[in-house]
N, C-alpha and C positions, 0 to 999 in steps of 0.2 A: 504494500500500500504506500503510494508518496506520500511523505511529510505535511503536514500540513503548510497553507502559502500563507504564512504571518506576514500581516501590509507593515509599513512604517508608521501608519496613522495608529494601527490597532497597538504596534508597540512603544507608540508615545503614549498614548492612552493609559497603556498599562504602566509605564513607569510612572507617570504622574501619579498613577494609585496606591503600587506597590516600594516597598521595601522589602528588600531580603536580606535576612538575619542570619541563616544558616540554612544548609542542607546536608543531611545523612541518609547514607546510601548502604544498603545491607543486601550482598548479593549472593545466593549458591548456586558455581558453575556442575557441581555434581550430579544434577541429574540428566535429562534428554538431552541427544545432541540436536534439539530442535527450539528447545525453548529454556528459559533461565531464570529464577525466580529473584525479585527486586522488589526491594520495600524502602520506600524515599520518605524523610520525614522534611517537612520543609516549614522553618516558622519566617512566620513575614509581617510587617505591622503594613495598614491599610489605612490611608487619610483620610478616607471617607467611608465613615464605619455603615453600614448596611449598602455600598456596593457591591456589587457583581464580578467576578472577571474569570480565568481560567487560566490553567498550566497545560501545556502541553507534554505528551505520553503517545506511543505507539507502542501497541501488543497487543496479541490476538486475544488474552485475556485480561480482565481486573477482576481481581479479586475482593478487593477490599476498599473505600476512602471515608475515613474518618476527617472528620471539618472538628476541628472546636470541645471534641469528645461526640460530635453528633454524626453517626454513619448516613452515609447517602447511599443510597442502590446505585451502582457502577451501570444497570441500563439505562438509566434515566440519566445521570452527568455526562457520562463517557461518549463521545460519540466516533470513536477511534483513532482520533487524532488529537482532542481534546479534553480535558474533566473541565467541564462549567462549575464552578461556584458563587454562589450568594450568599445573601447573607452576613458577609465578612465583620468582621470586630475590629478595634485598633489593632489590638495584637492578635495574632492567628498561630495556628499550629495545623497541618496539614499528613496524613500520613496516607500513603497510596500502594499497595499491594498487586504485585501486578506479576503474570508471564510473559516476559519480553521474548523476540525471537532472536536467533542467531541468525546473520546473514552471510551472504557469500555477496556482494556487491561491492564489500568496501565499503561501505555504510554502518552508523550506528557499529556494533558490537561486531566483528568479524570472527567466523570460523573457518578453522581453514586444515585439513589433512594432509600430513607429509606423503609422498605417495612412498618415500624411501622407506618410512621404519613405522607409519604409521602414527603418529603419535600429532598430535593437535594444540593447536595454536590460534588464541585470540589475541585481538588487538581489536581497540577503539579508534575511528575518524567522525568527531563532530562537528567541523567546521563543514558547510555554515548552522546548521541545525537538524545537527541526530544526536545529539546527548539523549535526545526523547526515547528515541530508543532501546536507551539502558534502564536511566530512570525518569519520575515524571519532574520539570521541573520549567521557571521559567526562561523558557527559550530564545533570549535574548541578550546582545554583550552589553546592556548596561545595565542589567540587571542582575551585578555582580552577586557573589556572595563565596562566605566560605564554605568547602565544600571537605565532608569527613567519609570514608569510605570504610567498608569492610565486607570482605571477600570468604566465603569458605568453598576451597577449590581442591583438588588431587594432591594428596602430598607429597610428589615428586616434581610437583611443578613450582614455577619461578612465576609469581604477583609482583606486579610494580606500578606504582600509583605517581601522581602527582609529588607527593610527600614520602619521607621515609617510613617503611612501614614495619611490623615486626612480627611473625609468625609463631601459633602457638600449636606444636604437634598433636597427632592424633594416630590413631591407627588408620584408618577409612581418609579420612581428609584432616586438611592443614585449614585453619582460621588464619586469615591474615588482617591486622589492623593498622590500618594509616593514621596518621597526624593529621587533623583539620588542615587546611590550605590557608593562606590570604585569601582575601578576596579575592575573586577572579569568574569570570565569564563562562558561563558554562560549556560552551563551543572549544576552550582549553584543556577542559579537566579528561582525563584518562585512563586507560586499565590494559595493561598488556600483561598477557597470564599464558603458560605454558611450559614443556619443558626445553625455554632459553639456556643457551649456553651462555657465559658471563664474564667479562675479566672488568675487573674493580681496580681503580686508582683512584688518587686524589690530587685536586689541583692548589698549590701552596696549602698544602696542608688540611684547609678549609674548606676545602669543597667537596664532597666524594661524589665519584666519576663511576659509572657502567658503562660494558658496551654491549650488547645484547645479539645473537641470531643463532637461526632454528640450530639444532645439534647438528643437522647433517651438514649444512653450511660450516661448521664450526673451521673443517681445515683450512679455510680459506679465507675466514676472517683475520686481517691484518690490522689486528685491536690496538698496536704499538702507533701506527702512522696515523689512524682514526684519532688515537690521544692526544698526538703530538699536536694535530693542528686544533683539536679542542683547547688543548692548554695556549695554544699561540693565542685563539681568539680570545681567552679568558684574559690574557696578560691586557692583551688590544684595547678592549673596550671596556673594563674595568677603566685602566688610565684614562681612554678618550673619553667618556661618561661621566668620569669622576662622582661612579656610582657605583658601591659594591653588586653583585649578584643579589637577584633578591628572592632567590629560592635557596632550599636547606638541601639539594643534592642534582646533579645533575647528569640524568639517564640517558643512552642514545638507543636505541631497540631500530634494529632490520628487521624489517617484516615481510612476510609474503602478502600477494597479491594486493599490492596499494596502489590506489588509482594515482596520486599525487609522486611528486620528488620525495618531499617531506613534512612535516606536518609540527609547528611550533606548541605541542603540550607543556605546561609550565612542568620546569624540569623533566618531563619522560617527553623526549624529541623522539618519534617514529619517522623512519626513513626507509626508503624504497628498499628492498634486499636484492636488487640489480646492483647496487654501489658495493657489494659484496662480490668481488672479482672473481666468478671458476676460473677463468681461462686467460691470455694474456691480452691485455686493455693497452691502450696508448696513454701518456703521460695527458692527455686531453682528460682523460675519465677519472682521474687522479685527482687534478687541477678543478673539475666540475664536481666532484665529491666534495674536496674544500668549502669549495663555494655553496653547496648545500650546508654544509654543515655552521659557517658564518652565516650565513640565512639566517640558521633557525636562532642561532645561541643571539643575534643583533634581537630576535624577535622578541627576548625575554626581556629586557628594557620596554622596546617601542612594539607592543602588541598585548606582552602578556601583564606587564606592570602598569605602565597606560593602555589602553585601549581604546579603538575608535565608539562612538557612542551608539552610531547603528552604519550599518553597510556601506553607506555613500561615499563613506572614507575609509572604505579597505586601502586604496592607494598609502592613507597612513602609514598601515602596517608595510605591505607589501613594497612598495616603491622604497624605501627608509633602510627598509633590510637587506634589496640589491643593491642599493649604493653602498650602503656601509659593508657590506660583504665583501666589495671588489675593494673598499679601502682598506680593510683587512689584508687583504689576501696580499697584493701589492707591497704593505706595508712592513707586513708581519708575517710573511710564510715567504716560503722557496719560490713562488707566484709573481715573482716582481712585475709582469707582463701582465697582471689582472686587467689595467684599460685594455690594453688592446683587445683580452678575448672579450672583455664588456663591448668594445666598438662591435668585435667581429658577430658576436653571438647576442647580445641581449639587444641591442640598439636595431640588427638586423629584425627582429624579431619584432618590434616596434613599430618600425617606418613597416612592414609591411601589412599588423594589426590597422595603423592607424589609414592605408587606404581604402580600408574594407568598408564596404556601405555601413557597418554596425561601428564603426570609430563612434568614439564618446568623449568627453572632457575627462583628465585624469580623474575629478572631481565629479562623481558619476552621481545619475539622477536615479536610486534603488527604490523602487517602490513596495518590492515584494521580497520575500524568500527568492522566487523561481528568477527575478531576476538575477542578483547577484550570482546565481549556481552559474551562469554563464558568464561573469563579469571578470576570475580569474584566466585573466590574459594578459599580449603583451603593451594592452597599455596600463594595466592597475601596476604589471612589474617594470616592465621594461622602459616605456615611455614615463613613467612615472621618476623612474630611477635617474632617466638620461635627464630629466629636467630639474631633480637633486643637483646633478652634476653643475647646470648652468647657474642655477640659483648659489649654490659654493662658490663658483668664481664672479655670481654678482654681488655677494653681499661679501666673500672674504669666507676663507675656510676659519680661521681662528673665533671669529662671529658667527659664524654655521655652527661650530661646536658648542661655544658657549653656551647659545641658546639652546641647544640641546638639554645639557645639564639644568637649565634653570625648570624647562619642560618634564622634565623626569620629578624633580624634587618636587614642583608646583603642584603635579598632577596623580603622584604616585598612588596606585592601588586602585583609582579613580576611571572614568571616561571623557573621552573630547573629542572637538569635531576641529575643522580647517581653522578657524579665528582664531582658537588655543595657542596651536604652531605657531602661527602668521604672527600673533602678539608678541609671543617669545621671542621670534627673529626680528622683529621691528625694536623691539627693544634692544637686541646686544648689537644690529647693524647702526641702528638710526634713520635707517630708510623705510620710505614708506611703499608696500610693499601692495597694495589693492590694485594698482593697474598691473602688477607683475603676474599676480595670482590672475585676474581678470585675463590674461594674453594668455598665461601657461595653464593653468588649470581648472578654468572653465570654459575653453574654448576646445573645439577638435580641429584634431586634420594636422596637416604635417609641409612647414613649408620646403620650398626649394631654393636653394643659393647658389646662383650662378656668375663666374668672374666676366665681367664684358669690359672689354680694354680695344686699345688702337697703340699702333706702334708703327714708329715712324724709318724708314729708310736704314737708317744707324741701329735699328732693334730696339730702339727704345720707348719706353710707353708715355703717350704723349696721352691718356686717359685712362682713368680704371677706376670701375664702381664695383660693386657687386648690387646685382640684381633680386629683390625675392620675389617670390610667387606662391600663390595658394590656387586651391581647386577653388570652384565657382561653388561648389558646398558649403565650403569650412572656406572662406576666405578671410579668417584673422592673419593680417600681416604682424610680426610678433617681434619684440627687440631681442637682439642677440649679442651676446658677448663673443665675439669670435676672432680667432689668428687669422691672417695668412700668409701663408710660407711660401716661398718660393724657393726651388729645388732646382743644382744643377750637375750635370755630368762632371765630374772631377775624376779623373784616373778610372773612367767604370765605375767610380759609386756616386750615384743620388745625394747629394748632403746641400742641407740647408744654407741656402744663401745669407736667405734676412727672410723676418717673420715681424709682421704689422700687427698690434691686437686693438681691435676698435669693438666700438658697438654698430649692428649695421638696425636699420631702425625705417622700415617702409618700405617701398615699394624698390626703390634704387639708393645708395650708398655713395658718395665720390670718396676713394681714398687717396686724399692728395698726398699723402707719405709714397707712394710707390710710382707717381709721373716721373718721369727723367731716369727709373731704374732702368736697367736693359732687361728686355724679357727673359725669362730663364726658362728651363727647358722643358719646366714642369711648376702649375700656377695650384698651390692645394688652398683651396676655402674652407675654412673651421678644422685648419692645422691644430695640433694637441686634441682635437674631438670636445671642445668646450661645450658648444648647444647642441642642440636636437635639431636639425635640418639634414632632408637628402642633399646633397651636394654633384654637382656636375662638372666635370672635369672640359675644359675649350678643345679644340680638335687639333691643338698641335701637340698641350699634353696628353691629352688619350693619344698617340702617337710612340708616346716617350714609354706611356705606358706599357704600352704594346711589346713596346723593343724593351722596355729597359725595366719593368717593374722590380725584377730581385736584385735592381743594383742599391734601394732604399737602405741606407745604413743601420733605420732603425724601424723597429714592427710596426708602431702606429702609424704611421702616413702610409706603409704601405698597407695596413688593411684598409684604411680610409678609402683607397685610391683601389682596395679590391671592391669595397664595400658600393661605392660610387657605380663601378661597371657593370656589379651585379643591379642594382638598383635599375642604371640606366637600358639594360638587357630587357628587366621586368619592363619597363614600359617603354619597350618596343622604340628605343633610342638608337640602343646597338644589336647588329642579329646577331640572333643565337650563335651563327657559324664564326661568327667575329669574335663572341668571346670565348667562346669554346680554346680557338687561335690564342688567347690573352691567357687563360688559363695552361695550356701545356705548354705555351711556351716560358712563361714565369714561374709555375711552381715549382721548377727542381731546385731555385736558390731561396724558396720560401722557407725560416726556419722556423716558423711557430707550430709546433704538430698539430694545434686547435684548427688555424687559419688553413692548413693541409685541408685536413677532412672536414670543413666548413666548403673551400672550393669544390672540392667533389661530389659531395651532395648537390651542390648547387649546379653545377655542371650537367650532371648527370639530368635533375630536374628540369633544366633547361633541355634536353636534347627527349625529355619524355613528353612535354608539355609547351615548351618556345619553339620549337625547330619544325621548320617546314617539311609534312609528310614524307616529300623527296631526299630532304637531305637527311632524316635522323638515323636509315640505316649507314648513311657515310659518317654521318658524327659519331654511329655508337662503334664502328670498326676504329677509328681516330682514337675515342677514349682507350677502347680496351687496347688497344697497339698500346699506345702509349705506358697504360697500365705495367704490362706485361713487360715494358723493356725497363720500368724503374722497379717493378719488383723484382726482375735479374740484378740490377747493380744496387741494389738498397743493401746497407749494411746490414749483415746479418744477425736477427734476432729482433731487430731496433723496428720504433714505432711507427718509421718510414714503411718499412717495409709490410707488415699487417695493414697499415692502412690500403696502400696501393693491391694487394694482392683481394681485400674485401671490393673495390673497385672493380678490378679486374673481371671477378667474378658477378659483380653487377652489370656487367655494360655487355659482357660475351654474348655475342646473339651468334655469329657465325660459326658454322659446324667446325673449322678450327678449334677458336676459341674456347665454345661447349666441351672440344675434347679434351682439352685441359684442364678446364674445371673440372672436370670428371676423374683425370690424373692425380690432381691434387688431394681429390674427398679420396680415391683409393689408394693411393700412395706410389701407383704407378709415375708419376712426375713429382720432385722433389723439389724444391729450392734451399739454397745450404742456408740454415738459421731459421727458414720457417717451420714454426710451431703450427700443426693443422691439431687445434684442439677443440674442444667442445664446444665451442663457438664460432667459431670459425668452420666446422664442419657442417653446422647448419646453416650456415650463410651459404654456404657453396652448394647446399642440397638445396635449397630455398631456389636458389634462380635456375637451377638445374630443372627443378619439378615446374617453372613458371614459363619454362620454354619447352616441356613437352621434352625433355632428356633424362627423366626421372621420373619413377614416380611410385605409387602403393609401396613394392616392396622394398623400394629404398628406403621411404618412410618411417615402416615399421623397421626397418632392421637398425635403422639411426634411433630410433622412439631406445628401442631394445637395449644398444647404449648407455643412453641416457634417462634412464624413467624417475624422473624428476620433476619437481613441477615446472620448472622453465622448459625442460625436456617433452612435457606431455602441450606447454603452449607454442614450441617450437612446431611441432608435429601438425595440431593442430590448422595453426598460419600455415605449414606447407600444402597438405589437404586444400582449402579453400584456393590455396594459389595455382593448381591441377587444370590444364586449359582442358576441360569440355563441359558441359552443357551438365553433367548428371554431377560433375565436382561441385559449381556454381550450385545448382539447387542443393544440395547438402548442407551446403556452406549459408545458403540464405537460409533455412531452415531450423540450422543452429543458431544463428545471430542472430535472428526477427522476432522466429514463433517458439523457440525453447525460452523458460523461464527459469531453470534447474543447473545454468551453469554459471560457474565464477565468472564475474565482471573483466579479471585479468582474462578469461578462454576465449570469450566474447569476444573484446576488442584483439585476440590474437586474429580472431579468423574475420573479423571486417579487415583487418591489416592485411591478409593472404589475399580475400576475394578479388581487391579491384587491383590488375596489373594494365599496364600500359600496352601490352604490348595485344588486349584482348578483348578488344572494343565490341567486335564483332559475339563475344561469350554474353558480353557483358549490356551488350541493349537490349535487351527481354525487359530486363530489371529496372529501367528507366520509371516506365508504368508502375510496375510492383513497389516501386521507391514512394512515389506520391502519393500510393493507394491507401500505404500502412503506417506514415510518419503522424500523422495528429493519433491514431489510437494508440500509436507508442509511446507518445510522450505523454499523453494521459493517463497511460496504465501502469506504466514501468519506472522506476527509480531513475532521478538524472542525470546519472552515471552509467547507467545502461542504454538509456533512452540517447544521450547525450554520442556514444559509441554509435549505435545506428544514424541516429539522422546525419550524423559528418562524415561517418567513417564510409557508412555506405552511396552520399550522393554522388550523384555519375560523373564526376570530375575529370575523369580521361576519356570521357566522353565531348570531345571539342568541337562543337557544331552549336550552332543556332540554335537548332531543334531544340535541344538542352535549354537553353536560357529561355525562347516563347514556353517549354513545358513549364519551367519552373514560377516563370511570371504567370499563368493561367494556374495553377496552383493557388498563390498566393490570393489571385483577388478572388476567385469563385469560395475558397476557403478559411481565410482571414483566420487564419491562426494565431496564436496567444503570441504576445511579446516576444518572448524568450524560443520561441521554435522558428520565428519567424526569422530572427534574428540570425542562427545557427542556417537557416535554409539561405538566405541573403549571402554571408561567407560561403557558402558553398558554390553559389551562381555566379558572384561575382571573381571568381578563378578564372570561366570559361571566356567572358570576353576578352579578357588581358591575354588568355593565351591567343586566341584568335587574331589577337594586335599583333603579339608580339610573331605568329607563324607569318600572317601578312609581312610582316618587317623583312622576317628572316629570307622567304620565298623572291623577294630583288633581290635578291645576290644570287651569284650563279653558282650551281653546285658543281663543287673540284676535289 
């Protein structure tokens, strides 16, 4: 059953009514593996005694609710999502007996079986509201309270709560009791129960440290590099903060099957158990594990000790914890390169949220629960973060921190909305900050900054502005703090001439500092990555680029100046075949192994989705050549070389190629250093079985391997990825109309179904896609629901047809906000690509 959709009126309503004093939770995991029995006591004083209101609760049954000492009949309050009460007193006392269910979604309370040894594992996800699900309570983040737990569960298993807890034996089961919490929101508080493997430290002494995953994981857990960079960020933000931690211990638990990276529970951090390496990773998955884990630990200051007051400033939380995370990592770990993967990877992620018809102001207008389910994206993180970034070098990083700490102190334990922030920054800067906020975060859309200059006989520039521009949607023209650098060939390396920092502020810009310079060889706009704008390189340096991108001495300008061409690719500036050209020929002097496998992906996307019909069987022999001859001379063992040889096996379409992926998975073709391990064997079966070179028996004989749960969702995705007609329906059958499988199987096999290369399997489904999306999302949980309508829209489906289906959709059916929205991102793929095949299709295939 979905969640109840709490509006923001209903939960201003209620906080004006309510106070919460406390909540206790009394759970036993020991009996069915289907339901779990929870008895919530909750006291709360009410300002207006003989009002009305209700707590929110999901479970198939109530048992019991006592109001005041006076029982209500659970058929009459309860209405499955809801217990209504009246009657309320100043003070109150609430107790609610209930059987809650265990889910497999990732929702509310999770169960989840090892397929290795058997043995079971829960974990809690209540952001944005499934606390309801464990127990009843009020489901909203300003309607803090402290929260006291007690568990009776197996006694060989591992209970870990919010707080430290302390367990009393038994023979049959173990009691475990926690410590009341702080105050805090009930979307934070958590329960991860099972038998965890565990290794315990402490950070200066003071803090005790866990790090948690299943047993069978255990070998592979590398608990020492997990601590080291927990300890780095504790050292970090402690100082920057000039706030102790303000929790009594701090847990890190991998979990299976979690729909998120990671999840900010006050002290018990649940985090994805993909960050938990089987097999060998590049120093990118290392580097992005970091970065989750400054995530979550920035989130206990700015999330779990202040809080936003209702949803509309998730950006708060979210945006606050990517910036500070990449200043961590940079700062205070082996990461010193954190901006650039921030340019390459989060800011990417951004500019390309922010041209989706669903773009919003970072400062988002949440009306409902169901809104915000869809609202984690990359403008709450990424766009949010990148405009952290401007607003530090508008106001001054020493005065960005400042006010930090005053906001922490001012607000602790508490909730707040944008004025809070904005007052505290206006105070330690001096600046008055309402047109800033007005241009950055309550406005959408994403500008463009382009150099436009004249240069006279002698080369030198005899004018130069910079231009901006906005779409005819979102046309705020927005002030910028920005560099620019000019770049020149020096012995084969790129190095900085001179670099101008202004503010550019409207429509056009003159920068009379750079008339009279002589043109250089290469013009970069928003040099150091100061603001948030796409950026456009003039056509002599896109030239430089061309030729010369790995001669840049240092990462950032050159991802900027990747970041640019992919930008410029997407809309249909540069073809496909042109940057395809930019990319193999620059990345062998590229060193950043992130910005590596960032170009390839992207590459690759490009040649499934930008490239003209005719040309992408030439692009995809191009890639995998290329492929194939850097993973012969990649050093062996090294990240180079995994990454290109994963490529490799992505792009093989021709029966050569094919035969050597097929070398590789049986050991028949070697290469000295490469590791074909459990990961990488299913990569190479994966596009094996998707070009019809593999298929059942190889499947199970790999499943056979590995029967694991990544092993059984690996299997899975390859099935759905099977090119024929009786694969495809199997595959829609599990993912649309089964209701009985984990959330993680699910989105394995929308991930397998749609392949690029099976357009023709794959238009049946157009019609069945439309037919089934509003009862899915009415019936199904929004992380199920959410899996089907993206996962499954017809996106390599590149026609017309697509977009008028999708537009006659929409208005015969007038679906809810949030599906509407999710269907919008999906449509608005097909014209860009269509721009971007037109683009590609003038130029002539070679």
């Amino acid at each position: 059953m979905p969640g109840s959709n709490l509006t923001r009126d209903e939960a201003q309503t209620r906080a004006r009514l309510v106070h919460v004093a406390s909540t206790t939770v009394d759970l036993d995991l020991t009996g069915s593996d289907v339901t779990f029995s929870s008895r919530t006591t909750i006291r709360f004083d009410c300002s207006e005694p003989g009002a009305a209101t209700f707590v929110e609760l999901i479970a198939p049954t109530v048992r019991e609710v006592v109001l005041n000492g006076r029982s209500l009949d659970p058929g009459r309050v309860f209405d499955g999502t809801r217990v209504h009460l009246d009657g309320l007193t100043a003070s109150n006392e609430l107790t609610i007996v209930a059987d809650c269910a265990y889910m497999r979604t990732g929702e509310g309370l999770h169960r989840f079986v090892d397929p290795v040894d058997g043995a079971v594992y829960l974990y809690t996800q209540f952001e944005t509201s499934d606390a309801q699900r464990m127990y009843a309570c009020f489901d909203q983040p300003d309607l803090k309270t402290t929260f006291e737990l007690s568990v009776t569960a197996p006694p060989d298993w591992e209970v870990v709560s919010n707080s430290p807890g302390h367990r009393v034996e038994s023979p049959a089961a173990a009691r475990w009791q926690f410590r009341p919490t702080p105050r805090v929101s009930t979307y934070i508080t958590a329960l991860v129960a099972g038998p965890y493997a565990v290794t315990h430290d402490r950070y200066d002494g003071r803090i005790p440290l866990g790090v948690y995953c299943r047993r069978s994981l255990a070998e592979f857990l590398d608990a020492a590099a997990i601590l080291e960079v927990t300890k780095q960020g504790f050292a970090f933000f402690e100082r920057t903060f000039d706030y102790p931690y303000p929790f009594e211990k701090y847990d890190q638990l991998f979990v299976p099957e979690f729909n998120a990276g990671a999840m900010e529970n006050a002290g018990c951090v649940t985090i994805l158990e993909d960050y938990v390496f089987r097999s060998k990773v590049t120093d990118a998955a290392y580097e992005r594990r970091a970065e989750t884990i400054l995530h979550e630990m920035a989130h206990m200051w700015f999330g779990d000790l202040v809080t936003m007051r209702w949803w509309d400033d998730l950006w708060l939380n979210e945006s606050f914890a990517t910036y500070m995370a990449a200043l961590a990592q940079a700062e205070a770990t082996r990461w010193r390169g954190a901006w650039t993967t921030f340019a390459n990877v989060q800011k990417t992620w951004a500019y390309r949220q922010d041209q989706l018809p669903s773009t919003h102001p970072i400062v988002a207008d949440i009306e409902d629960i169901e809104a915000v389910k869809v609202n984690f994206d990359g403008i709450t993180y990424a766009k949010g973060a990148s405009v952290l970034k401007q607003l530090v070098a508008w106001v001054g990083r020493d005065r960005f921190l400042e006010a930090m700490r005053v906001y922490f102190r001012r607000h602790e334990w508490s909730t707040t909305t944008l004025h809070d922030l904005l007052s505290a920054l206006e105070e330690a800067s001096g600046r008055d900050l309402s047109a800033w906020s007005k241009q950055w975060l309550e406005t959408a859309g994403v500008n463009t900054l382009r150099p436009e200059f004249t240069v006279d006989p002698a080369g030198r520039f005899t004018s130069f502005e910079v231009r901006q521009d906005a779409v005819p949607e979102h046309p705020t023209l927005r002030s910028h703090r920005v560099a620019i650098g000019l770049y020149d060939d020096v012995n084969g390396s790129l190095v900085r001439r001179d670099r101008v920092e202004l503010d550019v502020v409207g429509a056009q810009t003159e920068v009379p500092g750079l008339v009279g310079a002589t043109r250089p060889d290469l013009v970069l706009v928003n040099d150091d990555d100061l603001t948030y704008a796409k950026i456009r390189l003039d056509e002599h340096s896109f030239a430089t680029v061309t030729s010369s991108i790995g001669a840049f001495v240092e990462t950032l300008p050159r991802a900027l100046c990747w970041g640019a061409a992919w930008d410029m690719t997407r809309d249909a500036e540069v073809a496909t075949r042109d940057y395809l050209t930019l990319v193999l020929g620059g990345i062998g002097a590229e060193t950043e192994i992130g910005v590596v496998q960032t170009l390839l992906r992207q590459v690759k996307l490009a040649l499934d989705c930008y490239a003209a019909p005719e040309f992408r069987p030439v692009g995809l022999e191009r890639l995998a050549g290329a492929a194939r001859a850097h993973l012969a001379h990649a050093a062996p063992g090294s990240d180079l070389q995994l990454a290109w040889a994963r490529t490799f096996a992505s792009a093989a379409a021709s029966p050569e190629h094919l035969a050597t992926v097929r070398g590789l998975l049986s050991g028949t073709v070697t290469v000295e250093g490469l590791a074909v391990d459990t990961e990488l064997r299913w990569h190479l079966l994966h596009n094996l079985v998707a070009r019809g070179a593999a298929g059942d028996a190889e499947i199970e004989v790999e499943l056979a391997r590995d029967r694991t749960a990544a092993g059984e969702r690996h299997a899975a995705a390859a099935r759905a990825a099977r090119p024929t007609a009786q694969a495809k329906a199997e595959a829609w059958a599990a993912a649309v109309e089964r209701d009985d499988l984990p959330t993680a199987v699910q989105a394995a096999i929308t991930s397998g179904f749609q392949q690029p290369d099976q357009q023709e399997l794959l238009r049946p489904y157009v019609e069945r896609y439309f037919a089934v999306v509003a009862e899915v999302w009415a019936s199904r949980t929004i992380e199920v629901a959410q899996n089907i309508v993206v996962g499954l829209f017809p996106s390599y489906l590149v026609e017309q047809s697509v977009v008028d289906r999708t537009d006659a959709f929409l208005e015969r059916e007038r679906p809810v906000p949030a599906l509407r929205r999710l269907i919008l991102e999906g449509r608005a793929g097909v014209p860009r690509a269509l721009r971007a095949r037109a683009r590609d299709a003038r130029e002539p295939v070679s």
